[in-house]
C-alpha positions in Angstrom: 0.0 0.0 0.0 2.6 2.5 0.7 5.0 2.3 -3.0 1.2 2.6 -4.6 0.9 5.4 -2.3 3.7 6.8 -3.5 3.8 6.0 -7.2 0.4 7.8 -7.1 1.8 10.9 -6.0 4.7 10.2 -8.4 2.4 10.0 -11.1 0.4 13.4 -10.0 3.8 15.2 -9.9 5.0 14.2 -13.3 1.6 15.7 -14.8 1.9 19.3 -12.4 5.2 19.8 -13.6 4.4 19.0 -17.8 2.8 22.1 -17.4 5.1 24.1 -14.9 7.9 25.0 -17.4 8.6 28.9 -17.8 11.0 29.4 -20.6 13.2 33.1 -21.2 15.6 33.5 -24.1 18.6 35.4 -23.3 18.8 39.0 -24.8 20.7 42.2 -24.3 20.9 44.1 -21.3 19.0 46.9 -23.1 16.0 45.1 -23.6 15.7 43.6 -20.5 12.0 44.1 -19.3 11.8 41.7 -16.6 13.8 43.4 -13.0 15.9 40.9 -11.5 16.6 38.5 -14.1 19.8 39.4 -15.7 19.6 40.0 -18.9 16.3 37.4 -19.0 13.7 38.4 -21.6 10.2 36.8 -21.4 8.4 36.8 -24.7 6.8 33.9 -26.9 8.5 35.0 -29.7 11.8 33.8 -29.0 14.0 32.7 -32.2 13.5 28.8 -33.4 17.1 28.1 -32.9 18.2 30.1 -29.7 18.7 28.7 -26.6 15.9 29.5 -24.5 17.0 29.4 -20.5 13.7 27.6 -18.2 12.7 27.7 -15.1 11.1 24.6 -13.6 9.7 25.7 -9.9 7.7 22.4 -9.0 6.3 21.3 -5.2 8.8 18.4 -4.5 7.5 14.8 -3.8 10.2 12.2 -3.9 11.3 8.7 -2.2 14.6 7.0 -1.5 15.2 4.4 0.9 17.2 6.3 2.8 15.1 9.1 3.6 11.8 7.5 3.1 8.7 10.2 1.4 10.3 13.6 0.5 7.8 16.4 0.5 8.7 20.2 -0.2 9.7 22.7 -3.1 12.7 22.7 -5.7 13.1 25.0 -8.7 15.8 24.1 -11.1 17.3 26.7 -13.2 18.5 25.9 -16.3 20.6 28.6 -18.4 23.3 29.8 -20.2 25.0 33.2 -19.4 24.9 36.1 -21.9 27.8 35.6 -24.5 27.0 31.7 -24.5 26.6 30.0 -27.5 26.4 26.4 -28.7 29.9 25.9 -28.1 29.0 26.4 -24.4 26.8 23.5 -22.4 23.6 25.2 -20.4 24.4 25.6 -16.7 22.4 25.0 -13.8 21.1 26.0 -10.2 19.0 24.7 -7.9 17.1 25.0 -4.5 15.4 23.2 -2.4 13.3 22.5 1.3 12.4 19.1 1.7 11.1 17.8 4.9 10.8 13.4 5.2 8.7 11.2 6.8 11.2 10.5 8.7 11.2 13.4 10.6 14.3 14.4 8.1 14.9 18.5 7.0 17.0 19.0 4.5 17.3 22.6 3.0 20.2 22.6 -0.2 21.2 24.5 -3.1 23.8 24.8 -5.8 25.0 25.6 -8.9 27.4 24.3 -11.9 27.7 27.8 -14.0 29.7 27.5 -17.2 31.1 30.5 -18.5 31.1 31.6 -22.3 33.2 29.2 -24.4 33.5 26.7 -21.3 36.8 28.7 -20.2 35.7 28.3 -16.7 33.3 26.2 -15.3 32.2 26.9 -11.2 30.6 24.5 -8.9 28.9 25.3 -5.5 27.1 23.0 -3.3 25.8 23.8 0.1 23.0 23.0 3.1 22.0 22.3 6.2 20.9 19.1 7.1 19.1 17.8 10.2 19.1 13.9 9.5 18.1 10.6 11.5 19.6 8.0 9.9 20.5 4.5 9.5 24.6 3.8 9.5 26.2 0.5 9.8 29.8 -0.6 11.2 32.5 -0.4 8.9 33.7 -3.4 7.3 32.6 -5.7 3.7 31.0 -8.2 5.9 28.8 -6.1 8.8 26.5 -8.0 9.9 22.8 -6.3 9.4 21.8 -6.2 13.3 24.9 -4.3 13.9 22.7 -1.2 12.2 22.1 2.3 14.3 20.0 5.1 14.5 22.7 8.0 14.6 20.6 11.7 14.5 22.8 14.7 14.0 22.7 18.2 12.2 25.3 19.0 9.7 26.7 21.9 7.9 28.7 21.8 4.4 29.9 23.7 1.7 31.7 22.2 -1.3 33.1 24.5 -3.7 35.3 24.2 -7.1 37.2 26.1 -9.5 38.0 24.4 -12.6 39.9 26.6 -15.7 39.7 25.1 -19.4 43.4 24.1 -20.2 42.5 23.1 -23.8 41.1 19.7 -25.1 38.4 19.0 -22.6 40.5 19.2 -19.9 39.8 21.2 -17.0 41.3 21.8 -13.9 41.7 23.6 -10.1 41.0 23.6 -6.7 38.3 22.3 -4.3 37.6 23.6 -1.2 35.3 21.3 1.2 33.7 22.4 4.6 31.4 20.3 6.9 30.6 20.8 10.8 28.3 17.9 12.1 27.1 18.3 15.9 24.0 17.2 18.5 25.2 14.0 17.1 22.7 11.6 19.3 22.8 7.4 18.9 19.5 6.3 21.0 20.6 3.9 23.8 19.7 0.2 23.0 15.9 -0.9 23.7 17.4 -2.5 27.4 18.8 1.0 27.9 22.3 0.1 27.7 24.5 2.4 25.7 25.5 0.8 22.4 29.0 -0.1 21.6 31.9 2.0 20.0 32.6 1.1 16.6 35.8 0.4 15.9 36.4 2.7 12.8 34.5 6.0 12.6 32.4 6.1 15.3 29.6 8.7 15.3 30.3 12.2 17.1 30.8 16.3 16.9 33.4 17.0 14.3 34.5 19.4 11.9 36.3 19.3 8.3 37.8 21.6 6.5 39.9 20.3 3.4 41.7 22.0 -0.1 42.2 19.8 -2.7 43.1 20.0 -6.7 40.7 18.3 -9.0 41.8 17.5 -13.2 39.1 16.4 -15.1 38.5 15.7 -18.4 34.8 16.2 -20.1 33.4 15.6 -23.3 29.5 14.5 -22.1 27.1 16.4 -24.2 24.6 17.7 -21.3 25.7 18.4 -17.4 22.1 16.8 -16.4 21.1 14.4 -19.1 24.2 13.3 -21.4 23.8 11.2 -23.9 27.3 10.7 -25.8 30.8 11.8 -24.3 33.3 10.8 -22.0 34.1 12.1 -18.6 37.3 11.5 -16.2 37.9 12.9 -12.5 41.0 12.6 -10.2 40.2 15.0 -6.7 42.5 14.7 -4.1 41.7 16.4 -0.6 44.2 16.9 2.4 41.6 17.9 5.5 44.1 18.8 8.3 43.6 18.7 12.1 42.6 22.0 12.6 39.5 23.8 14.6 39.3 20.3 16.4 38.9 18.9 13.1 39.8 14.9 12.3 42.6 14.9 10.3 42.7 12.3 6.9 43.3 12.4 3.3 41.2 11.1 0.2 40.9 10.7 -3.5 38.2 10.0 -5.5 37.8 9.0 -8.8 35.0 8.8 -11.1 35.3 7.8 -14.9 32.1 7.6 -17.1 31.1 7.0 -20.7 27.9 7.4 -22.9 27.5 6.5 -26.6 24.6 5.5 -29.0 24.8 2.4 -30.7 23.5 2.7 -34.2 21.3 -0.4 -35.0 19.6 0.7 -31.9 17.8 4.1 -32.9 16.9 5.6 -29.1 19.3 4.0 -27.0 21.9 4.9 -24.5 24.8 3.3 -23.0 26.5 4.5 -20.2 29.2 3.1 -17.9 30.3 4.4 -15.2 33.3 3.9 -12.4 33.4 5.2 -8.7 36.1 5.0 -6.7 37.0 7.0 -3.0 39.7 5.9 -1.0 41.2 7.7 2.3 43.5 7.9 4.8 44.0 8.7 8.1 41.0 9.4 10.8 37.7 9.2 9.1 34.7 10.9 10.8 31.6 8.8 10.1 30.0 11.0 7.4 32.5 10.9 5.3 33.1 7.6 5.4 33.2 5.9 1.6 30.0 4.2 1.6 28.6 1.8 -1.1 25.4 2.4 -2.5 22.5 4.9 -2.4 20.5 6.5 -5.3 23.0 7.3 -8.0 25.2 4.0 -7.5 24.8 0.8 -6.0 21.0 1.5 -5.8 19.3 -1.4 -4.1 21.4 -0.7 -1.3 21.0 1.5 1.5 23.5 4.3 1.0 26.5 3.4 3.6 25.1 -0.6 4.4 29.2 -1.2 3.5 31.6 1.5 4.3 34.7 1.3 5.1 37.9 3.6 4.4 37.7 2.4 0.8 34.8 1.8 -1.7 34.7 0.8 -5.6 31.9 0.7 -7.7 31.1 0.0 -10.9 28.0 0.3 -13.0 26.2 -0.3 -16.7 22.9 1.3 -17.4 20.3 1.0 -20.5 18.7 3.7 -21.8 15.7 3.4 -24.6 13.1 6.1 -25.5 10.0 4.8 -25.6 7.5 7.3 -26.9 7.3 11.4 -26.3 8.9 12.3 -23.3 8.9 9.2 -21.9 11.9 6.7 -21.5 12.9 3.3 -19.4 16.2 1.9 -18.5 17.9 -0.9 -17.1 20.9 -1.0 -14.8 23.4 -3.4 -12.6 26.2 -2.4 -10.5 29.2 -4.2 -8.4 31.6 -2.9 -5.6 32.7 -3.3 -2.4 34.8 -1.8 0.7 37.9 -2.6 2.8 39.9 -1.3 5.1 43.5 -1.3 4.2 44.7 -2.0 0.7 46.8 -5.1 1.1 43.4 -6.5 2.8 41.2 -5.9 -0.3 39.5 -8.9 -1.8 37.1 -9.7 -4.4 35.6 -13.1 -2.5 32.1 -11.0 -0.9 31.4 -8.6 -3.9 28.1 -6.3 -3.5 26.3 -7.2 -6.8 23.0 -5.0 -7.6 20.6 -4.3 -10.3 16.9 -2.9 -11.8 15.1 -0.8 -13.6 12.7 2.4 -14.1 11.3 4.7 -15.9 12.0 8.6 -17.2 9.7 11.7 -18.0 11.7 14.9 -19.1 10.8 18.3 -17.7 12.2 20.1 -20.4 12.4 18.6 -24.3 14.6 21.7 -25.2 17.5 20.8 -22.9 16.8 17.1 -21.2 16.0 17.3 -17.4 14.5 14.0 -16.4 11.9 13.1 -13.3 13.2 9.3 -12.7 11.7 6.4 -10.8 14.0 3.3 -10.3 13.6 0.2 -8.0 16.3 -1.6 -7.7 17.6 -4.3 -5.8 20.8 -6.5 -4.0 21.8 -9.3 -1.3 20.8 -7.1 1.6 17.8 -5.0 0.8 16.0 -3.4 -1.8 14.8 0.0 -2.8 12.3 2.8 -4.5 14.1 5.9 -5.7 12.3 8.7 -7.2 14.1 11.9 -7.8 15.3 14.7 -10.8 18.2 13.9 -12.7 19.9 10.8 -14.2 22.1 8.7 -11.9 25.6 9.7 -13.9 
């Protein structure tokens, strides 16, 4: 009763939002007629074959496993800045207030602006979080009963400066800023206190990290690529400072998307994820394995450790007007220290769903997956393709 519940809802949101689309095409700052948008002007008359930026403010009704019913407002911006042309990918910003049935608040926004001729490219990602729940011990075997309620609120910013070097290649640094406190584990239901974990164990911390991030970028589209290669190497160095933990890590992420041609209307896209650290982990960063972009079928962080690898395939086919399905499956798993990593407990995981795009001028998909694994299962529906 509760996933027709919420496919119900799923299926009133995608018919709001078909309508909810407010398109401006970018003109002069001499013409400008509407205050506050920036060189934005709103008329029907825009030319066939310019970009037309479009607003998509829509109430917010969503599900993952992790945080259960979503309910609450987002409005995605999707644009390009004046002097853009087709040489340039549309950018994108975002807000949101989303409060969970599971007593959940999480309040975000962000932005990936691409500037004229993709010479610099700016990401920003920040929010405040108050968030029961579920995190397991570290470790590619946990058991599941050794699962906890952990409630804490949580403060981050995550910010990036990446400069066009020439042939898709982009790069600068990161800068990464999280304070988690009133971190609360409820006491067992005997009232005992439950035990430390031996790795990460829950509790008031603070990181602040710089890092340098290359990547290289060929994809298409930021929020709906369909051909194009993409390649990410981001070290981070977060130092013991203003009682923060002090550790290292470096992710990678490598991803590609072609169309095959006997197959008019499909997508391949593969996709690798790897985040590996060092030092004294607090427990929200630790590398988890799954969650709703990868892995999905598992609860994001059922395996963490101080090292996670993923990998992942995913079918995409257009069915008929705005409307698409896919497949995917996915591996990975966790260790601890490098000379223990084995492949003998792999975390194997797979499904399907459907997609609805927002916006036919520049692809923004609703998306609706269940998926599925060895230890647990899952209903994700959320904006935006998984990679």
């Amino acid at each position: 009763m509760h996933q027709l519940f919420v496919r119900t809802l799923s299926l009133l949101f995608i018919a709001f939002i078909s309508c909810a689309e407010v398109h401006a095409r970018q003109a002069p700052a001499d013409t400008l007629r509407a205050p506050g948008m920036s060189g934005l002007l709103f008329q029907a008359e825009a030319e066939p074959d310019a970009y037309r930026n479009s607003i998509v403010p829509v109430p917010a009704v969503a599900y993952t496993p992790e945080t259960g019913l979503m309910l609450g407002a987002v409005v995605f911006y999707q644009f390009k800045p004046a002097g853009a042309g087709d040489e340039t990918r549309a950018s994108q910003l975002f807000a949101t207030g989303i409060y969970t049935l599971k007593s959940q608040i999480i309040l975000e926004g962000g932005t990936t602006l691409i500037r004229p001729g993709e010479t610099w490219i700016h990401n920003l990602y920040a929010g405040y979080n108050y968030f029961p729940a579920l995190y397991y011990a570290p470790g590619f075997d946990s058991l599941d009963d050794s699962e906890r309620t952990v409630e804490y609120r949580r403060l981050f910013l995550q910010v990036d400066f990446l400069q066009n070097r020439g042939n898709n290649w982009y790069v600068g640094p990161v800068i990464n800023f999280g304070r988690v406190w009133d971190v609360v584990i409820p006491e067992n239901d005997d009232g005992s206190i439950p035990a430390a974990w031996a790795r990460g164990n829950p509790e008031n911390n603070t990181i602040a990290g710089l890092g340098f991030s290359v990547r290289f970028d060929t994809r298409n589209s930021i929020m709906t690529p369909t051909e194009g290669r993409y390649f990410e190497i981001t070290p981070v160095v977060n130092p013991s400072v203003a009682g923060s933990k002090g550790f290292s890590s470096m992710y990678l992420d490598a991803r590609r998307y072609w169309q095959p041609e006997p197959l008019p209307g499909t997508i391949v896209a593969a996709h690798f994820s790897g985040f590996f650290t060092t030092g004294d982990v607090p427990f929200q960063a630790m590398p988890g394995l799954g969650g709703d972009n990868i892995g999905r079928g598992y609860y994001f962080g059922r395996f963490n450790d101080q090292n996670v690898a993923q990998l992942q395939l995913e079918l995409r086919q257009h069915l008929w007007w705005r409307f698409g399905a896919v497949a995917f499956a996915s591996a990975g798993e966790v260790w601890n220290r490098f000379e223990d990593f084995t492949l003998s407990n792999p975390k194997y995981a797979g499904g399907a769903g459907l997609r609805f795009n927002l916006n036919p001028r520049d692809s923004m998909n609703i998306r609706i997956d269940y998926g599925f694994g060895a230890h647990g299962n899952g209903l994700y529906l959320t904006i935006g393709e998984a990679f």
